[in-house]
Backbone atoms as SQL, in Angstrom:
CREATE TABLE atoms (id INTEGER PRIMARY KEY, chain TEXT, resi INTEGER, resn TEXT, atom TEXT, x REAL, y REAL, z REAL);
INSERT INTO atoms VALUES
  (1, 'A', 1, 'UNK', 'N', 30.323, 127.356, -70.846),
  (2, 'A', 1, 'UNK', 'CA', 31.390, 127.620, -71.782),
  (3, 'A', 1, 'UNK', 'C', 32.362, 128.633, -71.185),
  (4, 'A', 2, 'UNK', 'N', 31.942, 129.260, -70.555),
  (5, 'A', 2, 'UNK', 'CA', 32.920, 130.254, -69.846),
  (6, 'A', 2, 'UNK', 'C', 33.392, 129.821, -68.910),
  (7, 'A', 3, 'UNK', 'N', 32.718, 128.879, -68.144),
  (8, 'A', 3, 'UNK', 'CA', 33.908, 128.524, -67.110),
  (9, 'A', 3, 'UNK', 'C', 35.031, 127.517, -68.350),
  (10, 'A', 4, 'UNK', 'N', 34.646, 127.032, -69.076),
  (11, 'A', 4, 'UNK', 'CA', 35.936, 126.131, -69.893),
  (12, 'A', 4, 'UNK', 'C', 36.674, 127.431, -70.095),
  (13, 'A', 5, 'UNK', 'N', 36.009, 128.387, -70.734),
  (14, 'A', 5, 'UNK', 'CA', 37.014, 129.133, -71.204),
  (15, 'A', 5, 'UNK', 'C', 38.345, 130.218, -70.115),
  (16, 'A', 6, 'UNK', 'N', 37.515, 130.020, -68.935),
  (17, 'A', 6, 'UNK', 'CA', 38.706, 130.717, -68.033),
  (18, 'A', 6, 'UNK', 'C', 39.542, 129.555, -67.445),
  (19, 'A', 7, 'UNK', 'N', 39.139, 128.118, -67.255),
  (20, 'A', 7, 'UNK', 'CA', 40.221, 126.951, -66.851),
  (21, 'A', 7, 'UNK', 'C', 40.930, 126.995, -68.229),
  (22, 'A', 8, 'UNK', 'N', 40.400, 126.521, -69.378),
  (23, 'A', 8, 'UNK', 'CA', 41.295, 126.153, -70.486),
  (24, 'A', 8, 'UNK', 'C', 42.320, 127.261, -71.101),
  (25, 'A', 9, 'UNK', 'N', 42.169, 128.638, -70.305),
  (26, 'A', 9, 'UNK', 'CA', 43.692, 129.880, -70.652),
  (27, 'A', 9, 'UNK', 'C', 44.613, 129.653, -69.558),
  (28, 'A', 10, 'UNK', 'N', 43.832, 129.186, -68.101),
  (29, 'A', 10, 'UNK', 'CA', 44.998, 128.200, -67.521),
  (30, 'A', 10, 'UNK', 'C', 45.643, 127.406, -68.247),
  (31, 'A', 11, 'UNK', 'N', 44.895, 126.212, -68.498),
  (32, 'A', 11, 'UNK', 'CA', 45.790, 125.300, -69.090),
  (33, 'A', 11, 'UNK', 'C', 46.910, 125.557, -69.826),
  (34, 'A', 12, 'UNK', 'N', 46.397, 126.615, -70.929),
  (35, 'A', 12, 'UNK', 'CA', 47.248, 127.037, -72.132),
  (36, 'A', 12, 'UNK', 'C', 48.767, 127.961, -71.431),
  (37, 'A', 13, 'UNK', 'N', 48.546, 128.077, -70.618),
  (38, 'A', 13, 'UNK', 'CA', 49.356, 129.377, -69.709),
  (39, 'A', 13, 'UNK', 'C', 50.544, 128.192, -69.060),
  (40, 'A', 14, 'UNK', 'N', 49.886, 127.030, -68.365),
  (41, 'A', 14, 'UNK', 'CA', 50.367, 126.253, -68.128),
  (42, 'A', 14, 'UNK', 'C', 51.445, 125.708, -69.420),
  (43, 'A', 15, 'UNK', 'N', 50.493, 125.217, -70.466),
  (44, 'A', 15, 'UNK', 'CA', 51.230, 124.227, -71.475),
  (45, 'A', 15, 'UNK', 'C', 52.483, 125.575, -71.823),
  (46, 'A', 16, 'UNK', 'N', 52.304, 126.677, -72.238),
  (47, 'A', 16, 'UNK', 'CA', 53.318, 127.393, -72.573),
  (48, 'A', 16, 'UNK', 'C', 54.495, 127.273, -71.566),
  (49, 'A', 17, 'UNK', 'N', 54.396, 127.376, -70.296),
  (50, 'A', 17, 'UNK', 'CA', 55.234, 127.984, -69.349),
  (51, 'A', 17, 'UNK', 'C', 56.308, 126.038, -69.272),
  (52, 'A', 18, 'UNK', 'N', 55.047, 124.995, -69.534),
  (53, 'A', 18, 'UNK', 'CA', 55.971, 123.667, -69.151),
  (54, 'A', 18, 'UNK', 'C', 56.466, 123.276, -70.826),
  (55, 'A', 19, 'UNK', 'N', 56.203, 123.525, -71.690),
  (56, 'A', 19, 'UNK', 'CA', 56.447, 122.997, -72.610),
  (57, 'A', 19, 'UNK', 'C', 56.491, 121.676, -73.005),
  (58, 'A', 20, 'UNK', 'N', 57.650, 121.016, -74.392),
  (59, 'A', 20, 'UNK', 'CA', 57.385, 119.744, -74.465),
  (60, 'A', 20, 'UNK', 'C', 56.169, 119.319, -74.811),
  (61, 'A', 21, 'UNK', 'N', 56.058, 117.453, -74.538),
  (62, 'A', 21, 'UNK', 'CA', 55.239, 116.878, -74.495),
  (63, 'A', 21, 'UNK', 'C', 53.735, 117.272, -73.588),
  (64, 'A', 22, 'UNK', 'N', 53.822, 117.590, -72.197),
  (65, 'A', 22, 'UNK', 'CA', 53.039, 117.524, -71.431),
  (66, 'A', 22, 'UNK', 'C', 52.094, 118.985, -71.535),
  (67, 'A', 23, 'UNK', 'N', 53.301, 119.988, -72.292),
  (68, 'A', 23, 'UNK', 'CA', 52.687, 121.464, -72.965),
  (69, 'A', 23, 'UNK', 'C', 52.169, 121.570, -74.092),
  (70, 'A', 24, 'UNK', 'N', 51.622, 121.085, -74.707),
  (71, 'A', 24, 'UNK', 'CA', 51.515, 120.147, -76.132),
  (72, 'A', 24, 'UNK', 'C', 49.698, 119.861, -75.506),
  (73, 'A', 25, 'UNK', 'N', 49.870, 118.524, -74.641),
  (74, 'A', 25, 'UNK', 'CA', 49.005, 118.127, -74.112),
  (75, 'A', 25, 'UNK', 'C', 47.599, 119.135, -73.569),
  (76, 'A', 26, 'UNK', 'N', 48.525, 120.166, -72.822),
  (77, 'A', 26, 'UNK', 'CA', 47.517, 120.707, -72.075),
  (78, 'A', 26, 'UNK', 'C', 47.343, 122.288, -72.603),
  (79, 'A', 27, 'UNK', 'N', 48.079, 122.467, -73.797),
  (80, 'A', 27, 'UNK', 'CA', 47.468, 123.319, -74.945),
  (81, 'A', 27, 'UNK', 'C', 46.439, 123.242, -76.024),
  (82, 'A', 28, 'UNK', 'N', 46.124, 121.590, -75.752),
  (83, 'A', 28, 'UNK', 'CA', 45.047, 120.402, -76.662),
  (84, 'A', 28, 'UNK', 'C', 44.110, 120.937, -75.615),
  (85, 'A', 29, 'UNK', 'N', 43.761, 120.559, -74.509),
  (86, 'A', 29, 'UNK', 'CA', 42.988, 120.972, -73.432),
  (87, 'A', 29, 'UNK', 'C', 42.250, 121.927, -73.344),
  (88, 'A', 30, 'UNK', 'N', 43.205, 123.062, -73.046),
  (89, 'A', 30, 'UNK', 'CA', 43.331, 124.455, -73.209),
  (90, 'A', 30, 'UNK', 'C', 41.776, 124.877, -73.915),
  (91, 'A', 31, 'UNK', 'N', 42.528, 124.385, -74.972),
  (92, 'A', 31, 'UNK', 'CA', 41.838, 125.102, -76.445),
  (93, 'A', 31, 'UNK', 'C', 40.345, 124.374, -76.331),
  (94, 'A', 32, 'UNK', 'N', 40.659, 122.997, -76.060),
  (95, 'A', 32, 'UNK', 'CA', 38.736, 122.158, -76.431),
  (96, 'A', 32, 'UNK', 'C', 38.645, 122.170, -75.338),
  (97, 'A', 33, 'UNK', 'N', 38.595, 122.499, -73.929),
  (98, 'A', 33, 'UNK', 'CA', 37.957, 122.566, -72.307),
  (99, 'A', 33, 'UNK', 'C', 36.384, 123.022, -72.475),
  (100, 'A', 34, 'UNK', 'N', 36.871, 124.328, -73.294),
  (101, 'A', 34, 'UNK', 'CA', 34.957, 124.917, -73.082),
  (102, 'A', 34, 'UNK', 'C', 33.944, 123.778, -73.849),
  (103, 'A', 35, 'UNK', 'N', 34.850, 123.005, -74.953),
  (104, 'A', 35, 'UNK', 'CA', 33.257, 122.776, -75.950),
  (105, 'A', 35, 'UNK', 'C', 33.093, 121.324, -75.020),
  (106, 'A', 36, 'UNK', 'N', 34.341, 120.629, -74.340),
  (107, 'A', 36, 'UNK', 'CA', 33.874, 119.210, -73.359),
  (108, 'A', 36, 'UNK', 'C', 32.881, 119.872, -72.649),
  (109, 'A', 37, 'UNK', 'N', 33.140, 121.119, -71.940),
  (110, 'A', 37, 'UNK', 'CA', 32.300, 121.443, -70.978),
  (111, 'A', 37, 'UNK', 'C', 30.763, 121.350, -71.322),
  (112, 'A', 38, 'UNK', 'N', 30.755, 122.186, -72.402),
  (113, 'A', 38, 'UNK', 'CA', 29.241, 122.510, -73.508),
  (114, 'A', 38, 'UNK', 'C', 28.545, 120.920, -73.634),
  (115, 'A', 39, 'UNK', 'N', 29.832, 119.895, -73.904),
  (116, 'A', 39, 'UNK', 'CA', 29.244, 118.509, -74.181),
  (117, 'A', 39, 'UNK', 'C', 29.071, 117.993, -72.951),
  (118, 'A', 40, 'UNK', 'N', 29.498, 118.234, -71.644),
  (119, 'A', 40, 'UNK', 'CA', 28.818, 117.794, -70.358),
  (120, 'A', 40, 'UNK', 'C', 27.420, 118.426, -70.413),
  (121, 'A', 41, 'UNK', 'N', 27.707, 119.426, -70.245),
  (122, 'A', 41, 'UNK', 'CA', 26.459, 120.356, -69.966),
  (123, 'A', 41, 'UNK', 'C', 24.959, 120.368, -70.707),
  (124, 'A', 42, 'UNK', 'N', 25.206, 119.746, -71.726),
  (125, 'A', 42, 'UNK', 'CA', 24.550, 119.129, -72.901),
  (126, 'A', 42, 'UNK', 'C', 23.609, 118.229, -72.975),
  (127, 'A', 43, 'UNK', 'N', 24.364, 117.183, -72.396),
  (128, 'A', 43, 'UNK', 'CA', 24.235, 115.453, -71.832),
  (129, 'A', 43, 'UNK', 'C', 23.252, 115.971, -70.519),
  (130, 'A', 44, 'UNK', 'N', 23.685, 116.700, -69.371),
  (131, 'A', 44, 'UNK', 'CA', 23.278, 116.440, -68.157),
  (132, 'A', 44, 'UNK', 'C', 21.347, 117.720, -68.755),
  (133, 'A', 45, 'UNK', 'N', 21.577, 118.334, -69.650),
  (134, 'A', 45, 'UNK', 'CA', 20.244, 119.335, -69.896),
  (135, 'A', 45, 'UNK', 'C', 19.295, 118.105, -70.584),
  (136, 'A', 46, 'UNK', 'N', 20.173, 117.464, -71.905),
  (137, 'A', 46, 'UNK', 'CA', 19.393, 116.268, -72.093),
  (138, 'A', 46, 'UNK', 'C', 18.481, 115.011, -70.972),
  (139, 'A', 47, 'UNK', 'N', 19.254, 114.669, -70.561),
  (140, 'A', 47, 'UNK', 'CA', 19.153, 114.075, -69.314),
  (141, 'A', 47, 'UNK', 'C', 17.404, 114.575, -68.378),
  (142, 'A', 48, 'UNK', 'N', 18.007, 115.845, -68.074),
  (143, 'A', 48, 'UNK', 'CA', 16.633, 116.702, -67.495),
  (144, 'A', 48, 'UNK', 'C', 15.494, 116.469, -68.459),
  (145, 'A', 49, 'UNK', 'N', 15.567, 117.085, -69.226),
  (146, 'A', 49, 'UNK', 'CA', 14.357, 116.730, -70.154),
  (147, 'A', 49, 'UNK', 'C', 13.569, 115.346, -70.411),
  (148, 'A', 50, 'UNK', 'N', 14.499, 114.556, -69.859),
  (149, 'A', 50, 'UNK', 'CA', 14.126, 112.657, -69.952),
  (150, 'A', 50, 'UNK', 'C', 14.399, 112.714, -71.198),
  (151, 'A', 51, 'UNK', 'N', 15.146, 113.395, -71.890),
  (152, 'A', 51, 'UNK', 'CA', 15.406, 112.425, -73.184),
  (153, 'A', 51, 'UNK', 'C', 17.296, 111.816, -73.340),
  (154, 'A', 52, 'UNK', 'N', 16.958, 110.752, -72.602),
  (155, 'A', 52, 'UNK', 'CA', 17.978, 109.703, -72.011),
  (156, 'A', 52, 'UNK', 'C', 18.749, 109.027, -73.237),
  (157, 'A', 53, 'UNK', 'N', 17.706, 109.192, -74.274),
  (158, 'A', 53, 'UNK', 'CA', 18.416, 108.806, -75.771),
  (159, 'A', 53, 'UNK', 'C', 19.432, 109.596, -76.399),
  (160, 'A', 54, 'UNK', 'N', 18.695, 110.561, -76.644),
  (161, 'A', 54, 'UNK', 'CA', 19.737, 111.461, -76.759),
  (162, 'A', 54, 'UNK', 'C', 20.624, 111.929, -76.351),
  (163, 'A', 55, 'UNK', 'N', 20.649, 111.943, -75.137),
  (164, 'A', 55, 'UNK', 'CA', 22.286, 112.270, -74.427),
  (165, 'A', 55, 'UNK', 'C', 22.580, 111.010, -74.889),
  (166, 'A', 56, 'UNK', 'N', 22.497, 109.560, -74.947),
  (167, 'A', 56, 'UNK', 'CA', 23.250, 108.410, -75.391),
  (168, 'A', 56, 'UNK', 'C', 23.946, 108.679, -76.829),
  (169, 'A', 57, 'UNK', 'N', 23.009, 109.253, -77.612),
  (170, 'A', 57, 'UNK', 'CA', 23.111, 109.736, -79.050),
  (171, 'A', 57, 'UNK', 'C', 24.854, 110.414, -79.373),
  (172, 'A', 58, 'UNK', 'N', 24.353, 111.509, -78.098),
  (173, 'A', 58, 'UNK', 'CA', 25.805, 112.145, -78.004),
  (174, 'A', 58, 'UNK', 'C', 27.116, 111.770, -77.616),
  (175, 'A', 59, 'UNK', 'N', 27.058, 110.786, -76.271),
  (176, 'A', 59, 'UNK', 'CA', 28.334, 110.100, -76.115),
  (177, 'A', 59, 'UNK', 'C', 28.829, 108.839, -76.814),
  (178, 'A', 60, 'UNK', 'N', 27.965, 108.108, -77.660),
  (179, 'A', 60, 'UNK', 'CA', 27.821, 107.813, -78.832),
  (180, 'A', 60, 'UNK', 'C', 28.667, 108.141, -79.739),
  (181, 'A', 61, 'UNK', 'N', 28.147, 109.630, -80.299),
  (182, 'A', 61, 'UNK', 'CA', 29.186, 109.793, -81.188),
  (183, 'A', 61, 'UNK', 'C', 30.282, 110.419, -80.796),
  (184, 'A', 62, 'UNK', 'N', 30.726, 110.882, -79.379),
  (185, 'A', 62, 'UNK', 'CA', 31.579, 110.838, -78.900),
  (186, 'A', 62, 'UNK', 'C', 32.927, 109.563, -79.106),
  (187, 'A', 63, 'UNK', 'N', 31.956, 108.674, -79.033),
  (188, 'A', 63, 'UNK', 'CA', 32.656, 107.260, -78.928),
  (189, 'A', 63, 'UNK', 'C', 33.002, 107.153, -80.231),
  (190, 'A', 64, 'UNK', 'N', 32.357, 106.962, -80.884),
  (191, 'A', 64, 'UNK', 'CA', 32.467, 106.250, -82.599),
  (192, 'A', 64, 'UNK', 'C', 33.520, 107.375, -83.354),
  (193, 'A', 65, 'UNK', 'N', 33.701, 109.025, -82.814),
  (194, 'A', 65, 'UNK', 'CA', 34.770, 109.311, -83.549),
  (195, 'A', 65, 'UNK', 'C', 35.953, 109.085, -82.952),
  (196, 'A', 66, 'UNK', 'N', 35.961, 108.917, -81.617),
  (197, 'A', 66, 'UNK', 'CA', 37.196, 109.040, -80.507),
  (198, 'A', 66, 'UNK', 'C', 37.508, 107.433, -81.007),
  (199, 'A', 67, 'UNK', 'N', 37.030, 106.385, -81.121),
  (200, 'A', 67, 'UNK', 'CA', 37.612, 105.103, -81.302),
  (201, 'A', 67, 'UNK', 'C', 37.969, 104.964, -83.021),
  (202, 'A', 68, 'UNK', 'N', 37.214, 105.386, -83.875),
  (203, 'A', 68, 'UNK', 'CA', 38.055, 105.655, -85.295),
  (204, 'A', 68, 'UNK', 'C', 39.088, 105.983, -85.124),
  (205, 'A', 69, 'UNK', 'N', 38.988, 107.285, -84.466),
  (206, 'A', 69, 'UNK', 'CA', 40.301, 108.089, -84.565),
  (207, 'A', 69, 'UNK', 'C', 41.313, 107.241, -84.500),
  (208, 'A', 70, 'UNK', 'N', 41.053, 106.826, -83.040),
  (209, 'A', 70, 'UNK', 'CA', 42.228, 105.547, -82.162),
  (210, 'A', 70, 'UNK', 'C', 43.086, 104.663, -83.169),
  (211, 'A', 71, 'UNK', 'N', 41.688, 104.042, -83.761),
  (212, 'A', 71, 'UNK', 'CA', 41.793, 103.048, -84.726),
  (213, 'A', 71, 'UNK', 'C', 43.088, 103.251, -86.035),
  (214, 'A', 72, 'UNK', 'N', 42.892, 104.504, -86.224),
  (215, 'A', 72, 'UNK', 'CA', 43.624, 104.815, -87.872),
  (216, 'A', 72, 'UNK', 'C', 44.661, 105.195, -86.939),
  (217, 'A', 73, 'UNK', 'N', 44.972, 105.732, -85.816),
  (218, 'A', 73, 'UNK', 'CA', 46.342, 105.944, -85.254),
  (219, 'A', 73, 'UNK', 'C', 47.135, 104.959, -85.122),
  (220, 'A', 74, 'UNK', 'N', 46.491, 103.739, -84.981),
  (221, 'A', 74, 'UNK', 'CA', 46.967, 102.679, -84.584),
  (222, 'A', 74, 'UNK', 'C', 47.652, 101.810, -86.236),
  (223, 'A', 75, 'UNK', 'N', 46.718, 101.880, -87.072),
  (224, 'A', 75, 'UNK', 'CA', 47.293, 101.843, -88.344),
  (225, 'A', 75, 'UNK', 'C', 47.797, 102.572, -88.550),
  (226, 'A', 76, 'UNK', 'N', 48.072, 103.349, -88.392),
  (227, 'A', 76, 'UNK', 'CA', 49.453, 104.744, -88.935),
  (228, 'A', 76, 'UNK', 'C', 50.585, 104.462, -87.971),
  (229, 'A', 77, 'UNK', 'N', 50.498, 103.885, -87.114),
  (230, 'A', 77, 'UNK', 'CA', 52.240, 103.212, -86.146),
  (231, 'A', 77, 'UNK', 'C', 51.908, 104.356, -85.459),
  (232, 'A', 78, 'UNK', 'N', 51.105, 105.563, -85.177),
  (233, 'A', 78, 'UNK', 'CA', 51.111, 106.565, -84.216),
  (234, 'A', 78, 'UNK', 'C', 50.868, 106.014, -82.601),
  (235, 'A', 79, 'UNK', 'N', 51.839, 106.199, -81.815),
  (236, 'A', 79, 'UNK', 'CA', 51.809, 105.930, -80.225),
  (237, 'A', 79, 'UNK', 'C', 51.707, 106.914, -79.649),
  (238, 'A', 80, 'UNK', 'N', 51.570, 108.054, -79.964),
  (239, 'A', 80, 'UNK', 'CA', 51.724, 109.548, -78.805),
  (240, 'A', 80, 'UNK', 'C', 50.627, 110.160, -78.269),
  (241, 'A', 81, 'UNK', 'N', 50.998, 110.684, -77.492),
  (242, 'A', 81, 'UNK', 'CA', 49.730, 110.400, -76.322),
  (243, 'A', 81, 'UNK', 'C', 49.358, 112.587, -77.028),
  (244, 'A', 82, 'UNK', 'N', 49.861, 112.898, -77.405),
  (245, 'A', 82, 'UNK', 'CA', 49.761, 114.292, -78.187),
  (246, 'A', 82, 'UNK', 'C', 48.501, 113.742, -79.030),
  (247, 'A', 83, 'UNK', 'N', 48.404, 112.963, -79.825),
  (248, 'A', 83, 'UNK', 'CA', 47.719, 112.696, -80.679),
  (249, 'A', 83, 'UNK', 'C', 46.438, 112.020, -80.319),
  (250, 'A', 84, 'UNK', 'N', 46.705, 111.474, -79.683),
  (251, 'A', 84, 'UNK', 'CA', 45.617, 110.617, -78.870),
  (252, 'A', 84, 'UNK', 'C', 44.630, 111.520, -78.033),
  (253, 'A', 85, 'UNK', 'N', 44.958, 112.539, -77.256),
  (254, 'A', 85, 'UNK', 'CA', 44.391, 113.587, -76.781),
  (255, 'A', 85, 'UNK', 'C', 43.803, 114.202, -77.649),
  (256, 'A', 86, 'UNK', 'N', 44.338, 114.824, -78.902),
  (257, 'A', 86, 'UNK', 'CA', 43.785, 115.414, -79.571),
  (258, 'A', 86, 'UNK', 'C', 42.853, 114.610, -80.425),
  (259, 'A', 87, 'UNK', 'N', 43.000, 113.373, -80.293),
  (260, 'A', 87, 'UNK', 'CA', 41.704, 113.117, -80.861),
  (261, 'A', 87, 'UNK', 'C', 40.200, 112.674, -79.768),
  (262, 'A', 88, 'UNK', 'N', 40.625, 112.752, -78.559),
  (263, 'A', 88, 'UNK', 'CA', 39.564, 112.686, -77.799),
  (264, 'A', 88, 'UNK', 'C', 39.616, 113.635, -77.235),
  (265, 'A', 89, 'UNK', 'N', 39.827, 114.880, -77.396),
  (266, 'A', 89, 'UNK', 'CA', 39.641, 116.123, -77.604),
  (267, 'A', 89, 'UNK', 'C', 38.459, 116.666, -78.720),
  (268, 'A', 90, 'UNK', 'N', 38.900, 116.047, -79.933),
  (269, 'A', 90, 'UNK', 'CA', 38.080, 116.281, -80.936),
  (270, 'A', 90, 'UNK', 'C', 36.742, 116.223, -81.471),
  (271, 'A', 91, 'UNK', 'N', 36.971, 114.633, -80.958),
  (272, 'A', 91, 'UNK', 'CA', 35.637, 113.848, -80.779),
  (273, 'A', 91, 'UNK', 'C', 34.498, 114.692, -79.674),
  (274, 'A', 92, 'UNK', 'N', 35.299, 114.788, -78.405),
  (275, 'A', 92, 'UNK', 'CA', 34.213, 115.577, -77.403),
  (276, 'A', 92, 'UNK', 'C', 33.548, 117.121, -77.910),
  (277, 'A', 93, 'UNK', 'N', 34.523, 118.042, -79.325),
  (278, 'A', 93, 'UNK', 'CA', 34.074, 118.611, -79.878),
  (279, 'A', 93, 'UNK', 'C', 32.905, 118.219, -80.404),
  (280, 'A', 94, 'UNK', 'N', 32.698, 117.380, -81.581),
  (281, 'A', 94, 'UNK', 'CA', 31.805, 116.955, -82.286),
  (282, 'A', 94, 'UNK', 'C', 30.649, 116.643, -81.396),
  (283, 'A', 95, 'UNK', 'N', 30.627, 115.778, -80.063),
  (284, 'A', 95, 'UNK', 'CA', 29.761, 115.428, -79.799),
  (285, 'A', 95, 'UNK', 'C', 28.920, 116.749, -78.815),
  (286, 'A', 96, 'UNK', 'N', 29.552, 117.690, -78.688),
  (287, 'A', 96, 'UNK', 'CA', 29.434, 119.075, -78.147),
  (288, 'A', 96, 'UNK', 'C', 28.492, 119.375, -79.299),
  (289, 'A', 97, 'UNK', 'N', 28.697, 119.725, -80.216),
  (290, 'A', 97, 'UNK', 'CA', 28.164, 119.947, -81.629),
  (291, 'A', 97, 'UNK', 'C', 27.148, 118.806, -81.488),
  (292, 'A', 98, 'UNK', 'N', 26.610, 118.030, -81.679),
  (293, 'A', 98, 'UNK', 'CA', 25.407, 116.991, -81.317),
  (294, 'A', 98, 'UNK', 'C', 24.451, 117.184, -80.725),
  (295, 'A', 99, 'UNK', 'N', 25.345, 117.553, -79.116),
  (296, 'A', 99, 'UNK', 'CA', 24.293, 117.954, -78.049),
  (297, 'A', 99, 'UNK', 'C', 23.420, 119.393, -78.211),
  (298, 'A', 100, 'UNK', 'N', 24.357, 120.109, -78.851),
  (299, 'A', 100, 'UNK', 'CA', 23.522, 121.493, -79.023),
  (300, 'A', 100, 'UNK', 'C', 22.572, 121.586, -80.261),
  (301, 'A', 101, 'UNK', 'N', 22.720, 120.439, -81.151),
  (302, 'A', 101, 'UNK', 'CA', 21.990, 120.445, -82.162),
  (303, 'A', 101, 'UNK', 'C', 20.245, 119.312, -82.261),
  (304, 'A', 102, 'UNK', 'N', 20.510, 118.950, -80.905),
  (305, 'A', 102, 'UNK', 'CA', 19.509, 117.578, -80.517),
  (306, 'A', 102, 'UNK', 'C', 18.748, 118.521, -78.985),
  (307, 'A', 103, 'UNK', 'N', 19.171, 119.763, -78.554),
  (308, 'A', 103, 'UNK', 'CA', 18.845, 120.871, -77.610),
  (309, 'A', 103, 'UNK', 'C', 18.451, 122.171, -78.219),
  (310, 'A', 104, 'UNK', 'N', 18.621, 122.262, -80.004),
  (311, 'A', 104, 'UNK', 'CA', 18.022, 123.435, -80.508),
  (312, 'A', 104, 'UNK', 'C', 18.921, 124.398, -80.169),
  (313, 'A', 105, 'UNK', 'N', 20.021, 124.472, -79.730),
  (314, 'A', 105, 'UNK', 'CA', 20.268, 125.755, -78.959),
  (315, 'A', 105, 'UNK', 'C', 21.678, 126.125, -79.981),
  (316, 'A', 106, 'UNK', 'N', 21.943, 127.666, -79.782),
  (317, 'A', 106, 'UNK', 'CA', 23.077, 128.138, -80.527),
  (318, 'A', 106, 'UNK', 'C', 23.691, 128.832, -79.591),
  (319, 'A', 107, 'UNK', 'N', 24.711, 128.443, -78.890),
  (320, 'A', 107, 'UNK', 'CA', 25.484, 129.241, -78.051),
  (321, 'A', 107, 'UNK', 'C', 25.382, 130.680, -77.890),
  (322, 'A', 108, 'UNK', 'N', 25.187, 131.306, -76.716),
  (323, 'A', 108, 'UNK', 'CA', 24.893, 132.924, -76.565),
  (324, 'A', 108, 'UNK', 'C', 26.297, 133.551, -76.124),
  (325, 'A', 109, 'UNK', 'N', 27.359, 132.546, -76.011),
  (326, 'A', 109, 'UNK', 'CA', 28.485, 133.255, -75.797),
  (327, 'A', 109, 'UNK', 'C', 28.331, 133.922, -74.277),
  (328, 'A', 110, 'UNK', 'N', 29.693, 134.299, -74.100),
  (329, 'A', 110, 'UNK', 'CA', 30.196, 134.830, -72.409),
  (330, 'A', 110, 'UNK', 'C', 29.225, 136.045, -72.209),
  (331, 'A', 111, 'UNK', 'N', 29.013, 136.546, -73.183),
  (332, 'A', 111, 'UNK', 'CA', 27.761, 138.023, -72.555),
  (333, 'A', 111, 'UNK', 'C', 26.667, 137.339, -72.266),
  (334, 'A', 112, 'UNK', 'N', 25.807, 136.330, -73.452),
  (335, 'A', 112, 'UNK', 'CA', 24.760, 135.785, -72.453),
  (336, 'A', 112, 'UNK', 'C', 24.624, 134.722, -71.279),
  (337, 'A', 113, 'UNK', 'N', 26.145, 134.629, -71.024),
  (338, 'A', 113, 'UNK', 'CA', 26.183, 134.058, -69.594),
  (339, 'A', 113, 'UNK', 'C', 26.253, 135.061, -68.344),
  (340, 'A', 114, 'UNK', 'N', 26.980, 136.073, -68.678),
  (341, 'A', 114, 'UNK', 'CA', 26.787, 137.434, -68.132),
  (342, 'A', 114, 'UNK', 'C', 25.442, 137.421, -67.416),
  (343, 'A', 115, 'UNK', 'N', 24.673, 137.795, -68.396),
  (344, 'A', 115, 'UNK', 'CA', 23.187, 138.613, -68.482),
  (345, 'A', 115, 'UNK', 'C', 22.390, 137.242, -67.693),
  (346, 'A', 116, 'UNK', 'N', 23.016, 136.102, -67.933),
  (347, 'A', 116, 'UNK', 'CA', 21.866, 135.196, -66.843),
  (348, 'A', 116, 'UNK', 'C', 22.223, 134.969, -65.513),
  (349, 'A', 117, 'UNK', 'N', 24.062, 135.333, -65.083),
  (350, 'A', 117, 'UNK', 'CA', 23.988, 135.120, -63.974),
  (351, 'A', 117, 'UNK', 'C', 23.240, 136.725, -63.243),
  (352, 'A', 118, 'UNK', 'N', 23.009, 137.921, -63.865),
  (353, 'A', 118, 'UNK', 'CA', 22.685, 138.622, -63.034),
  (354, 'A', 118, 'UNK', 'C', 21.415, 139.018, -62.810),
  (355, 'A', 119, 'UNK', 'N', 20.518, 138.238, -63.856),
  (356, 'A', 119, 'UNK', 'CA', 19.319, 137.856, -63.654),
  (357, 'A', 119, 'UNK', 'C', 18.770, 136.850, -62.562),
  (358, 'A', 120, 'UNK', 'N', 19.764, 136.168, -61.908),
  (359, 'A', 120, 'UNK', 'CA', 19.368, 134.850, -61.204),
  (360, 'A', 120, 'UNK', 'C', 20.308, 135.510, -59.806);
């Protein structure tokens, strides 16, 4: 989560400085980078454990909100790629939220990433 969180104040640094559409985009980024990350990181801990289902579980519902989403954009005449990001943005939230809830775990935040890299 901390590395999302020091790329995704790039991003945001970025989206401010370019603005527009493409600053828009990568202020969507920005902001959900750490929890995609959490939902990689998630998947690949699942994975270790052999429980191969469950990481499926998660990109799963990765999928099923990211293609709703799609879906009702598409009935709403919405074409913008702003929106579209942000909803597979969103989705990789939720399924972030999945993975940590199918791993038991409650985020320890940037101090207990601290405290493990200087343990290791």
């Amino acid at each position: 989560m901390l590395a999302g969180i020091i790329i995704g104040a790039g991003c945001l640094i970025a989206g401010a400085w370019l603005g527009g559409a493409v600053g828009t985009v990568l202020t969507i980024l920005g902001i959900s980078l750490p929890f995609l990350l959490v939902q990689d990181v998630s998947r690949f801990a699942l994975l270790a454990r052999e429980r191969g289902g469950a990481a499926f579980l998660s990109d799963a519902a990765w999928a099923a909100v990211m293609f709703t989403a799609f879906a009702l954009l598409r009935e709403a005449g919405v074409a913008s790629v702003t929106w579209f990001t942000f909803c597979w943005a969103a989705a990789g939230c939720a399924a972030a939220a999945v993975g940590l809830l199918q791993l038991k775990l409650l985020p320890g935040g940037p101090v207990a990433a601290v405290r493990w890299l200087r343990g290791h």
